[in-house]
C-alpha positions in Angstrom: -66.8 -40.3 196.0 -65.5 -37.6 198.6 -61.9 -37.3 199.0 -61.2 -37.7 202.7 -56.9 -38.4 201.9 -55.9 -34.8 203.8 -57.8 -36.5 207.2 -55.1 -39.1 206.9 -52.1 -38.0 205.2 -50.5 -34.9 205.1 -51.0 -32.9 201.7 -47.9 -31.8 199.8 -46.8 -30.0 196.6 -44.6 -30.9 194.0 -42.6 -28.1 193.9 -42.0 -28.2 198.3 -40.3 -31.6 197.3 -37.2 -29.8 196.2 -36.4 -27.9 199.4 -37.3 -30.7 201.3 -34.6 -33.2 199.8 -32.1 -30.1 199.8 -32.8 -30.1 203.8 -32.4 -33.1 204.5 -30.0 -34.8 201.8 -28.1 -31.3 201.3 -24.3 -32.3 199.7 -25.6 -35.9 198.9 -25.5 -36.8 195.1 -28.9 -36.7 193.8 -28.8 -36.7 189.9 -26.6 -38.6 187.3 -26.5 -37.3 183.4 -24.0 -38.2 180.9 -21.4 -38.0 183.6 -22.3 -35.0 185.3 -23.2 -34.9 188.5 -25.5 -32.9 191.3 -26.1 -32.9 194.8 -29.7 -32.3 196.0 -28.7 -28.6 196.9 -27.2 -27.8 193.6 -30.0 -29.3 192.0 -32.6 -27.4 194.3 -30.5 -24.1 193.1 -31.1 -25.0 189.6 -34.9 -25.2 189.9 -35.1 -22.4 191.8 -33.4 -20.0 189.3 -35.9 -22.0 186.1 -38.5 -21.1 188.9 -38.1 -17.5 188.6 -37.2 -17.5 185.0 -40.8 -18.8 184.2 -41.9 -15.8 186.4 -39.7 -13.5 184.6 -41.1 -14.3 181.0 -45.0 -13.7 182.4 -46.1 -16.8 183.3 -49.1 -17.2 186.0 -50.8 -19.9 187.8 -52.3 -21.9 185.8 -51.2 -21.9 182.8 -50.2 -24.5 180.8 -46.7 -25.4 179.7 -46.0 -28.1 177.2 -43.1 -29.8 177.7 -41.2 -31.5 174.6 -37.9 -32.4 175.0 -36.2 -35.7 176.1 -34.8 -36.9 179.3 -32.5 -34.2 180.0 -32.1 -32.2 183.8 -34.1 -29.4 181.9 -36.4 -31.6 181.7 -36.8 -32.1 185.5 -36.0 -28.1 186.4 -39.2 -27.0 184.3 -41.2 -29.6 185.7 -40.6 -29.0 189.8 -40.1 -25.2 188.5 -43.9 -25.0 187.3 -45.2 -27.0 189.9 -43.5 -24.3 192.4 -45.1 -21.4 190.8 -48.6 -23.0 190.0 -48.5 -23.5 186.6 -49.8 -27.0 184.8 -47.1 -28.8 183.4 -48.0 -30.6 179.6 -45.6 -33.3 179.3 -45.7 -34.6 175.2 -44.5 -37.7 173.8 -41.0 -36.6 172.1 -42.2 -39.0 168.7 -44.8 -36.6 168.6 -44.6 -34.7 165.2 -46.4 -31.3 163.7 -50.1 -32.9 163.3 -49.8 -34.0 166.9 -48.3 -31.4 167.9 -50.2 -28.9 166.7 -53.3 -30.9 168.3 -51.8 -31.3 171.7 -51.0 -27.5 171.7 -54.4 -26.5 170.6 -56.2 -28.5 172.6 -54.6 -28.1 176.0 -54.9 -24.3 176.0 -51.1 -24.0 176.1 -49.3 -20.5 176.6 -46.1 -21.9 176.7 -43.9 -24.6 174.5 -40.2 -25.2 175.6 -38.6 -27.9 173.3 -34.7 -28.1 172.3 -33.6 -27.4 168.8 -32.6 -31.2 168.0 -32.1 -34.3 169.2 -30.3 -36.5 166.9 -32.1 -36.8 163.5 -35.1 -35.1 164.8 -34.6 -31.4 164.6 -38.0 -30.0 166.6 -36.9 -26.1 165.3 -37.9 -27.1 161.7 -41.6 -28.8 162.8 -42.2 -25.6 165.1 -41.7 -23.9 162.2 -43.7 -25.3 159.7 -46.8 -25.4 162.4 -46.1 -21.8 162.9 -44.6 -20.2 159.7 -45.7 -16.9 161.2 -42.9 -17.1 164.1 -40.3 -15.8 161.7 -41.9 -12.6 161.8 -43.0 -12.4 165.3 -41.5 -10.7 168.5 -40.6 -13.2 170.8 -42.6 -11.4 173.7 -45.6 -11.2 171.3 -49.1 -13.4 170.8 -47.6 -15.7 168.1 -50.2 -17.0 165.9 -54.0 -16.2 165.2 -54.1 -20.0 165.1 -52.9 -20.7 169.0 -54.4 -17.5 170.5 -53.1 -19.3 174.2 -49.9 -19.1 172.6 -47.2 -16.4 174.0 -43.7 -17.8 173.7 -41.6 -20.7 172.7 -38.5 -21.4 174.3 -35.5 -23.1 172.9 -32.6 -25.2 174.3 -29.6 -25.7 172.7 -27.8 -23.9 170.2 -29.9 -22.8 167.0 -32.4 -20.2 167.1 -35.0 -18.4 165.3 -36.8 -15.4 164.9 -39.6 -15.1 167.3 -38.4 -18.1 169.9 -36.8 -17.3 173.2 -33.1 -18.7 174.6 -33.5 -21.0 177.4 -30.4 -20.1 178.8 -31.2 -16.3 178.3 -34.5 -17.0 180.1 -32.4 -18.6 183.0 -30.1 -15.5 183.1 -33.5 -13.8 183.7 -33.8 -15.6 187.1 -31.6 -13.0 189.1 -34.6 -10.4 188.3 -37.0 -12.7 190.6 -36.4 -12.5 194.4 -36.2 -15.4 196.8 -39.7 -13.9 198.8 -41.5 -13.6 195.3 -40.8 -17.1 194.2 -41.2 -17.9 198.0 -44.8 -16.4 197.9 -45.7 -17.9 194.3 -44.7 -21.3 195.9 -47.0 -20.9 199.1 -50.2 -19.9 197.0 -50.1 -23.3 195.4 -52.6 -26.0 196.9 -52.2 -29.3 196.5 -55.7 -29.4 195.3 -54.7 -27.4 192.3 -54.3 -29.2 188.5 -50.3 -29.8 188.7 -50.3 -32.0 185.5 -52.4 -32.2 182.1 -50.9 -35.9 180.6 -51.8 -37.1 177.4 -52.3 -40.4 176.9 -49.6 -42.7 174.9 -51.7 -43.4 172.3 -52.7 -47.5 172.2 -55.9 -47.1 171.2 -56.1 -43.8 169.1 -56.2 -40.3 169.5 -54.5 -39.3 172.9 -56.6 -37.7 175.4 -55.5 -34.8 178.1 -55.6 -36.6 181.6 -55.6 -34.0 185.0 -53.9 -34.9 188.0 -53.7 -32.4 190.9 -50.6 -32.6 193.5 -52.3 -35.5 195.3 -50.6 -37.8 193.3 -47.7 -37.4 195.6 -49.3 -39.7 197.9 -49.0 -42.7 195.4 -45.8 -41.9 194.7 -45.4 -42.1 198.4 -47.0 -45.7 198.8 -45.0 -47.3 195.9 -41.7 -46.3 197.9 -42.6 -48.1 201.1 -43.7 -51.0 199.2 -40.7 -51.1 197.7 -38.8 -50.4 200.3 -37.2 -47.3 198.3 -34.2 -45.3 201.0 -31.6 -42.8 200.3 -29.1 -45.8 199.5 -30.8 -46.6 196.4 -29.5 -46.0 193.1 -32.2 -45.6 190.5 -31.3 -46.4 186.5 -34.3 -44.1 184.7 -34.3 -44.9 181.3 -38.0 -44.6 180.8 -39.2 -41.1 179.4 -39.7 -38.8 181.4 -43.0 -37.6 179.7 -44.7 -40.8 180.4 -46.2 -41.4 183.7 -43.9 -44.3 184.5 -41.3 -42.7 183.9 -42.5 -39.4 185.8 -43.8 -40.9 188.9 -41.3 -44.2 189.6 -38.3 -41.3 188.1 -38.7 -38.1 188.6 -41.2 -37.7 191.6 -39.7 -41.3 193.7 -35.9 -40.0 193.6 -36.7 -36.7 194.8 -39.2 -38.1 197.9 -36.8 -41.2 199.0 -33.7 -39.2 198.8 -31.8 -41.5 196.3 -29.8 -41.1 193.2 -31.3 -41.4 189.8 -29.1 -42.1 186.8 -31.0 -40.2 184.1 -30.1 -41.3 180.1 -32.1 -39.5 177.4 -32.9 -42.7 175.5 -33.0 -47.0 176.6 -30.0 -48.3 175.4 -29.0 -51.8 176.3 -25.8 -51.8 176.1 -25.8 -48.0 177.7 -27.7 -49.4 180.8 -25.5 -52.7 181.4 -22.8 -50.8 181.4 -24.5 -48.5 184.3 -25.8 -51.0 186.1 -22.2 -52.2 186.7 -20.0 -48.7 186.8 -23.0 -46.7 188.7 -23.5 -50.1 191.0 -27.6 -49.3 190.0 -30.1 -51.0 193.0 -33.4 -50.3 191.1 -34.2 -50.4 187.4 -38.0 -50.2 186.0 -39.3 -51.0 182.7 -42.2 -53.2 180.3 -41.0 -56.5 179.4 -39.8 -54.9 176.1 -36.8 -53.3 178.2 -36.3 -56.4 180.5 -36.4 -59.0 177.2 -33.8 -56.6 175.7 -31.0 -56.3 178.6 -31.6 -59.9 179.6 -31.0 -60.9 175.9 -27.8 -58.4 175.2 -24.7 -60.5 174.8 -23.1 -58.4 177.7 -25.9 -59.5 179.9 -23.9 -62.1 181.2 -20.3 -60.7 181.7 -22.1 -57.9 183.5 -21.6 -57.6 187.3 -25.5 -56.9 188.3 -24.8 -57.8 192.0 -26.0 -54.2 193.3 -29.5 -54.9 191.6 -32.0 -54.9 194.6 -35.3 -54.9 192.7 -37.9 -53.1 190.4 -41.0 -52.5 189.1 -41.9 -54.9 185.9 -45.3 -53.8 184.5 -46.3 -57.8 183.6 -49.0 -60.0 184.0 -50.3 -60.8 180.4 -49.2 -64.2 179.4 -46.8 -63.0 176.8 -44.7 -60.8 179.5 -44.3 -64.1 181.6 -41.7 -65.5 180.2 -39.7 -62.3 179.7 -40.4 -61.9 183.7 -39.3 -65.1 184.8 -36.3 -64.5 182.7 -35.9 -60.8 184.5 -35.8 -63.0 188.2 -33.3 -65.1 187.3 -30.8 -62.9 185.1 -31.4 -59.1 186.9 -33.0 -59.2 190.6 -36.7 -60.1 191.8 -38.8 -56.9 190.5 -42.2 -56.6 191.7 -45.3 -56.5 189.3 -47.5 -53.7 188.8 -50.5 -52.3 187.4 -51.5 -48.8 186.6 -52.6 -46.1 184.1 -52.5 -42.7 183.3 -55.8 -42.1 184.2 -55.1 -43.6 187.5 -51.9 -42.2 188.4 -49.8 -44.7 187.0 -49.1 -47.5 189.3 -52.0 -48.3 191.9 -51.4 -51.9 191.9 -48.0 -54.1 192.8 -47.1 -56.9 194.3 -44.7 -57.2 197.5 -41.1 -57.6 197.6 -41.4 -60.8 199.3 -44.3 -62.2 197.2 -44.0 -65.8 195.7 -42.3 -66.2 192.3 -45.6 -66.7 190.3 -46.8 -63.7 191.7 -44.1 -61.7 190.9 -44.2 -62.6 187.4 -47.7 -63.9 186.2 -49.7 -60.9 188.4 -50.4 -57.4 188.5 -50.0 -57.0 193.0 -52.1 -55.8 195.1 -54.0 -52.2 195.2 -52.1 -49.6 197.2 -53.4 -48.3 200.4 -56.6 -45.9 199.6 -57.3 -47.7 196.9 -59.8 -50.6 195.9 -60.3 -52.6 192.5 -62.9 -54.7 191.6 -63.8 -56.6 188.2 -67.4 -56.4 186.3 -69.0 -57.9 184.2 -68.9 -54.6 181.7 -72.7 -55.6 180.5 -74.5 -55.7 183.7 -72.1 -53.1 185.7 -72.5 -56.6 188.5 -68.7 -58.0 190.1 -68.2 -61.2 189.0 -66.7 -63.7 191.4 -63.7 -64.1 192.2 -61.1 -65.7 189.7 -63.6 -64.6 186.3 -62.8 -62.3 183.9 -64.3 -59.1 183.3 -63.2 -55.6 183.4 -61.4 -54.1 185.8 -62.7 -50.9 187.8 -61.0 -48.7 190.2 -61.5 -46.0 192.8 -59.1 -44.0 195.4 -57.4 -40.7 196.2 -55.7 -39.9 192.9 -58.4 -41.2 190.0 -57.9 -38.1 187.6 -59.5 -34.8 187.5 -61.3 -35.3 184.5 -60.2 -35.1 180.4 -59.3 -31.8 179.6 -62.3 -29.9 177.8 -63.5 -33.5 177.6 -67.0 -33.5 179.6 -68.9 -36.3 177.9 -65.3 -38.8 177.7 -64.5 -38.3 181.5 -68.0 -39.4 182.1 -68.0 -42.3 180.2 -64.5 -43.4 182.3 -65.5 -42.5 186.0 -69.1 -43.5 187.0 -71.0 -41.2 189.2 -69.9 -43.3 192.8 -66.1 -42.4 191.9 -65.3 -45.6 189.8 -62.6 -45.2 186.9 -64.2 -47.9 184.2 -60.5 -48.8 183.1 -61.4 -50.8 179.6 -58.7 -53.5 180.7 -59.4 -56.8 181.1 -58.6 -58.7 184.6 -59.3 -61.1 187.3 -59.4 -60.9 191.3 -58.0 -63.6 193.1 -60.6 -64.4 196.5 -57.3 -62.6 198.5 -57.5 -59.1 196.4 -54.5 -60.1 193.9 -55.0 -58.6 190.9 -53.9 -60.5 186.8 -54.0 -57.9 183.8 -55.2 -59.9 180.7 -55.5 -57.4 177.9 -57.7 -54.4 176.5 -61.4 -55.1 176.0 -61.2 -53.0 172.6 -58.7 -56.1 171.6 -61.0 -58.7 171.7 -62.4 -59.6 168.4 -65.9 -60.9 167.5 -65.3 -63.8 164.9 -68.7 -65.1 163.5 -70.3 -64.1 166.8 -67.9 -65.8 169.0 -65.3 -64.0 171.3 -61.8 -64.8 170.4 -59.2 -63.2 173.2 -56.5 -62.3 171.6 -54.1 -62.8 174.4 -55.1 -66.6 174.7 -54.2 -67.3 170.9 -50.6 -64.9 171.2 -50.1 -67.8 174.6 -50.7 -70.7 172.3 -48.6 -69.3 169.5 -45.6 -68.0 171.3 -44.9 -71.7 172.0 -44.0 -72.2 168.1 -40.3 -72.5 168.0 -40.4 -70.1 164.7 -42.1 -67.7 166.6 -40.0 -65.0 168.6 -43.2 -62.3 169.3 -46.5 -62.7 168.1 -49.4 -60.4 168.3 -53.1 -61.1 167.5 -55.6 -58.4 165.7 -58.5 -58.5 163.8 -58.9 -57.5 160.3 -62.6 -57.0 158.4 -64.0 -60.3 157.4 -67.2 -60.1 154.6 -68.8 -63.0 156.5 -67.0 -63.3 159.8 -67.2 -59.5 160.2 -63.7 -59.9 161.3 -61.1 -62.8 162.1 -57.6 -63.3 163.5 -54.6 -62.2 161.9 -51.3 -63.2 163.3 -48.5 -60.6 163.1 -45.3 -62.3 163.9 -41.9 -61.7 164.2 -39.5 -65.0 163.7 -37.0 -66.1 165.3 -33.3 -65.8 163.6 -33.5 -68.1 160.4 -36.7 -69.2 160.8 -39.5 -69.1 158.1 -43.4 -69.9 158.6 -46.4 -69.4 156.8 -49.8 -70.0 156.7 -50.0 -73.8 156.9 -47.5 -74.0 159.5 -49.9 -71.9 161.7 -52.9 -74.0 160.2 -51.1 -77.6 161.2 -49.9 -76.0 164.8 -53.0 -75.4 166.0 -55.7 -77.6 164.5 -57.0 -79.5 167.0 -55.2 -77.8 170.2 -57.3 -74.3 169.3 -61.1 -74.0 168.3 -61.4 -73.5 164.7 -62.4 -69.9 165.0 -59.5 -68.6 167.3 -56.9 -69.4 164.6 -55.6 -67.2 162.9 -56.5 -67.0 158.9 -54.0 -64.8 158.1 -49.8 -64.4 159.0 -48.1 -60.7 158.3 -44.3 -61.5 159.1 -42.5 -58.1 160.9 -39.4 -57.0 161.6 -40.7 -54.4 164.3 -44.2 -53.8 166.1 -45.1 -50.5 165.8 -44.5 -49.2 169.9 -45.0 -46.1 172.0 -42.0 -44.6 173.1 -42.9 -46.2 176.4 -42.5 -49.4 175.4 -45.9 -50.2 174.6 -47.4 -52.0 171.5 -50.1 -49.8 169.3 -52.3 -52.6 168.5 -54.6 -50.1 166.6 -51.8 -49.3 164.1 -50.9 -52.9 164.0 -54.3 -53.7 163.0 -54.3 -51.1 159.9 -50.9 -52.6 158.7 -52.6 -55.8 159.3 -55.8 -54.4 156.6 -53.5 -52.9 154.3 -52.0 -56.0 154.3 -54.6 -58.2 153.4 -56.2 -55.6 151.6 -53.2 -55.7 149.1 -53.6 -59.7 149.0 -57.0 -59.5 147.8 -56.5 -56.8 145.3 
């Protein structure tokens, strides 16, 4: 499909965002970390000097920079800095560790690494090392492994070093080396047609693939404000990471175009956040229903003032998230539902901040302006009608580039009239609404009968043992496969098998329940929030595999 946005909407960069907001909302404060504090100017002055510090250490249009570090304001000044002097920004998951690694920075081409020495228990200095063992003899200016032939530096905050890295801060004193009219002319070459962002995938359903998005995003971004009604008098809480699309595009991008403040934390805390909410007076706070199920159920939930709370965006609409969403309207502040996924540009679909209740909670919203869903029946490629299930397509402006290096994968996802085959199951309402179900890779086969997961986890999360409950399918010799139920109880509660048997015999058919319970303390979860059903379902096998040993 021909892109026709620039006829109707003036294009922009990321990296002119930065000026912009220091134009216009100059001595206002724009950025909140561990009690420091920065006005749009002084934060425009910092990503100007990393600006020029990337130019200093050799970096060109282009290139690719992988980001790993958490939410920090480095974080933010290397990713408006690249975007100001054309380079592609490769935000990584910070759980990532030295296989992943080692993949993501082989894969995406990457010339660049910044990371920080630690964080916590995790000390990122040691993995670099043991990828590249090599480094320890290497100049820092110097190619650094026959492994990584993209590879020409590695830069590290904080304040252990090694042999063969670079000093953030000494790349930063680097800056004054860069003029104003160099940067100035790096920044006007860019085009906001030009790749500004090479994001891997979280992971839900395996190995993570590299999604493109060129600056055009910014007009999402832009959309999701108004419909939120986003102005300079908000106060954002942005918990989320910043590496993750959610967190990137309702954080880092949203704050910057409305002119509002963002209170940045490097990691969700419950307790951390209520305790914002109420000192920082916080108008906005976005998360999954794992973030709203844990601040509404913190025992300081209550005794803190939440009155500033304005709204949200609550990514919901599977029947598990309900409850947790309901619970979110009437403990925090009506959020608005939305839909969206890397591939995409994160959210393309929410609801309005005046829509009903249900809607709010039990839906997915409405596409934004530009773009247009529609559900199929993923065997015949034909819409069904309205109100059916099937899988959800979408097309507009900001569908991704492509998969990075991955030809035959991109067009498998986006069909040849421009429509991203997203793999989710959903339903249209006859008005446009949209309700996320589920993954179609979820659904299991049982005997040659389709059992949806997310209809059994419904039934089952009604069991008053039952605190979260996820269905996945493990091998079956006869079945080929049938439901397992991985549960985590409730405080003091014990179940087993015939407690599942006697709860739903006769309310579910015999195929749909589950033969098999795995009690959990913990689901395994990206670090945004989201449960990996595909490792789930190989503890699940190792689990029953043990069983039957």
């Amino acid at each position: 499909m021909e892109r026709t946005m620039g006829e109707w909407f003036e294009k922009h960069t990321i990296g002119n965002l930065v000026q912009d907001a220091a134009n216009r909302f100059n001595s206002r404060e724009a950025l909140v970390f561990n009690d420091e504090r920065w006005t749009f100017k002084e934060f425009q002055e910092d990503v100007s000097r990393a600006a020029k510090a990337l130019i200093s250490v050799g970096i060109k249009p282009g290139e690719k920079i992988t980001l790993w570090m958490p939410n920090c304001p480095e974080w933010l000044h290397i990713f408006f800095a690249a975007a100001q002097i054309g380079a592609i920004l490769v935000p990584i998951n910070t759980r990532l560790r030295t296989s992943d690694l080692q993949y993501v920075l082989q894969q995406s081409d990457s010339t660049t690494l910044i990371t920080k020495d630690r964080s916590g228990p995790v000390n990122y200095l040691n993995m670099i090392t043991e990828i590249y063992p090599e480094i320890l003899q290497n100049n820092p200016r110097e190619r650094l492994s026959e492994s990584f032939p993209e590879l020409k530096r590695i830069i590290i905050l904080g304040l252990e070093q090694t042999q063969g890295t670079l000093d953030y801060q000494d790349m930063i004193s680097q800056s004054a080396s860069i003029s104003d009219q160099e940067l100035l002319k790096r920044l006007d070459s860019v085009s906001p047609d030009d790749t500004a962002l090479l994001m891997y995938t979280s992971g839900t359903t395996g190995f993570p693939k590299g999604v493109m998005h060129n600056h055009n995003i910014l007009r999402v971004t832009t959309d999701s404000i108004n419909r939120m009604g986003m102005t300079p008098n908000d106060i954002v809480l942005m918990y989320l990471p910043l590496f993750h699309a959610f967190g990137l595009y309702e954080g880092a991008l949203m704050f910057i175009q409305a002119g509002s403040k963002m209170i940045l934390t490097e990691i969700f805390d419950p307790e951390q956040a209520l305790r914002l909410i109420e000192h920082e007076k916080i108008t906005m706070l976005h998360g999954f229903d794992t973030h709203f199920y844990d601040l509404t159920n913190h025992p300081n939930c209550s005794t803190t003032n939440r009155s500033s709370l304005r709204t949200g965006l609550f990514a919901s609409g599977m029947a598990s998230s309900v409850p947790v969403a309901e619970q979110a309207q009437r403990l925090l502040c009506p959020t608005i539902t939305g839909w969206g996924m890397t591939e995409c540009g994160v959210g393309v679909g929410m609801s309005f901040l005046d829509s009903p209740f249900e809607d709010r909670c039990a839906g997915s919203g409405y596409p934004l302006p530009g773009y247009e869903f529609k559900v199929i029946n993923p065997e015949t490629g034909l819409s069904v009608p309205p109100n059916n299930q099937g899988e959800l397509c979408v097309r507009g402006y900001a569908i991704m580039e492509g998969y990075y290096k991955k030809p035959q994968e991109t067009a498998e996802a986006v069909d040849q009239n421009g429509w991203l085959h997203t793999g989710d199951v959903a339903t249209l309402r006859e008005d446009g609404y949209l309700r996320f179900f589920g993954r179609y890779k979820d659904m299991l086969k049982v005997g040659g009968e389709n059992v949806d997961p997310i209809e059994v986890e419904a039934f089952l999360i009604n069991h008053p043992s039952i605190k979260q409950v996820q269905i996945v399918g493990v091998p079956d010799p006869r079945l080929s496969e049938t439901p397992c139920a991985c549960v985590i109880l409730e405080e003091g509660h014990q179940l087993n098998q015939i407690d599942i048997d006697s709860f739903c015999r006769g309310k579910l058919a015999s195929f749909k329940i589950p033969n098999n319970v795995l009690i959990l303390q913990d689901f395994p979860m990206t670090s945004s929030g989201k449960i990996q059903k595909f490792v789930l379902r190989e503890i699940a096998q190792e689990h029953i595999s043990s069983l039957n040993y």
